[in-house]
C-alpha positions in Angstrom: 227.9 138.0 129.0 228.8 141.6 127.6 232.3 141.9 127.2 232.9 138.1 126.9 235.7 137.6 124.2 236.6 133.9 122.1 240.4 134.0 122.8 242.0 134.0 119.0 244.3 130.5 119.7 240.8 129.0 120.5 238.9 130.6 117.4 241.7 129.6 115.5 241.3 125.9 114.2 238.3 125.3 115.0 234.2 125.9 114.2 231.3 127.0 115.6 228.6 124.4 116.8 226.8 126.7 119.0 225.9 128.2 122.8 224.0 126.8 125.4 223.8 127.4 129.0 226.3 130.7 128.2 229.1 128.4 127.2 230.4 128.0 123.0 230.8 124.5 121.9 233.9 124.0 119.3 235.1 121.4 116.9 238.5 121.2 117.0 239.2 120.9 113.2 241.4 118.1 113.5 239.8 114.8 112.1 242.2 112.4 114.0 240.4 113.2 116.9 236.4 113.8 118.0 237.3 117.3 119.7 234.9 119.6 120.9 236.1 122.7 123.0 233.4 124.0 125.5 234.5 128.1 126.4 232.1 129.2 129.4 231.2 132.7 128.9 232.6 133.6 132.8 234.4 137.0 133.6 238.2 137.9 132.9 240.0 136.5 135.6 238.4 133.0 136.1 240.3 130.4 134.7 239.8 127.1 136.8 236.6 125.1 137.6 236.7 125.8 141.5 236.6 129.4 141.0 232.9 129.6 139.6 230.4 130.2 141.9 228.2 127.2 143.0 225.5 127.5 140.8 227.6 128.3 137.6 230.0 125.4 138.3 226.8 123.2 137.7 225.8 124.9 134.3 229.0 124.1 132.9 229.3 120.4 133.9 226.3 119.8 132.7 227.2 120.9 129.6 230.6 118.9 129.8 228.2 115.9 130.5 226.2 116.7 127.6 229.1 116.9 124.9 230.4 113.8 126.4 227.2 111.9 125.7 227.3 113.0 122.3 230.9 112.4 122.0 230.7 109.0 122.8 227.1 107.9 121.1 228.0 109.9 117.7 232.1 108.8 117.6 231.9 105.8 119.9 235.0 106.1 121.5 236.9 103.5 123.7 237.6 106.2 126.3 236.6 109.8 126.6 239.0 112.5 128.1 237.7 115.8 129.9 240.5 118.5 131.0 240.5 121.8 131.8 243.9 122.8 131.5 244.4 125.7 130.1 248.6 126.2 130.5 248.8 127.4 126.9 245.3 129.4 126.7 243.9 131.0 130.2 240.5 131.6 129.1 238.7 129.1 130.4 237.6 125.9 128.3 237.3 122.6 128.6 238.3 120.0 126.3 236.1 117.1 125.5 238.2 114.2 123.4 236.9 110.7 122.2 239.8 108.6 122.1 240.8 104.8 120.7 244.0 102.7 121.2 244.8 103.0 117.5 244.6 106.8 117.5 247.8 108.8 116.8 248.3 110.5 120.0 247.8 107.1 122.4 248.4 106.6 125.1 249.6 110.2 125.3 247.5 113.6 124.8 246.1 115.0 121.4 247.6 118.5 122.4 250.7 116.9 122.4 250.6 115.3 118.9 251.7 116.4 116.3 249.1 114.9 114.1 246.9 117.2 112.0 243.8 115.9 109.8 241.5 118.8 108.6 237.8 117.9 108.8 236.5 117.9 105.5 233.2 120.2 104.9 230.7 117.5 104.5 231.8 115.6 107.9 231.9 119.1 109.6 228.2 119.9 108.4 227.7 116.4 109.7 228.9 116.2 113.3 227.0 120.0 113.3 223.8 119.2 112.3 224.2 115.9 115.0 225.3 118.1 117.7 222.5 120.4 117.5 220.4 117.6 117.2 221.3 116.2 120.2 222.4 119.2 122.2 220.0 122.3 123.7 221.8 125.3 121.8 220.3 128.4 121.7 218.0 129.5 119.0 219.8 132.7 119.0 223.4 130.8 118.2 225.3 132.5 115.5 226.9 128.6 115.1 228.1 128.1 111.5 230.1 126.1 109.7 233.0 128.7 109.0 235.8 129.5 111.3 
């Protein structure tokens, strides 16, 4: 979509995988968590699920399904969690979180916690090279490793 801007606070923290159905896939770049962040490309002004148009709605699911499956075959996760919240950031996104009983945030939410583990650049290049193994990004995708 022309025009279509990565909010800073989402850009901010986190890397690149890559696009697919007109939606950018994130890592969040806090190792405590698996945390991919899925920003549909959608004009200014949309901010919830329910106001994309039929069609559209699908795309993105489907790409919320898709993360998910990798999420929970590459982290293997007790419990995955899928929000779109967006009280703090309106752009629209949709978070994608594997989570564990032992984790730092549990029961509670990881945008809550206050814990903070930087990936380190091998697992990053990792977890990339799995996701787009396993998900259909576009060959055009500018995804890298950098923030």
């Amino acid at each position: 979509m022309s025009g279509f801007e990565l909010h800073p606070r989402l850009a901010a923290g986190s890397f690149l995988v890559g696009r697919t159905a007109d939606c950018l896939v994130l890592l969040k770049d806090n190792a405590a968590f698996p945390w991919f962040v899925i920003v549909p490309e959608v004009a200014e002004g949309i901010e919830d699920l329910h106001q994309l148009e039929p069609d559209r709605y699908g795309q993105v699911l489907e790409v919320a399904r898709q993360v998910s499956i990798f999420v929970s075959g590459y982290f293997k996760p007790e419990k995955l969690n899928v929000a779109c919240i967006g009280n703090q950031v309106r752009q629209m996104h949709l978070h994608v979180v594997g989570r564990r009983v032992e984790d730092a945030a549990w029961p509670g939410t990881v945008w809550a916690s206050a814990v903070k583990e930087p990936w380190d650049a091998a697992a990053v290049q990792r977890i990339m090279e799995a996701a787009r193994g396993a998900l259909d990004f576009d060959s055009d995708s500018d995804a890298r490793s950098e923030r």
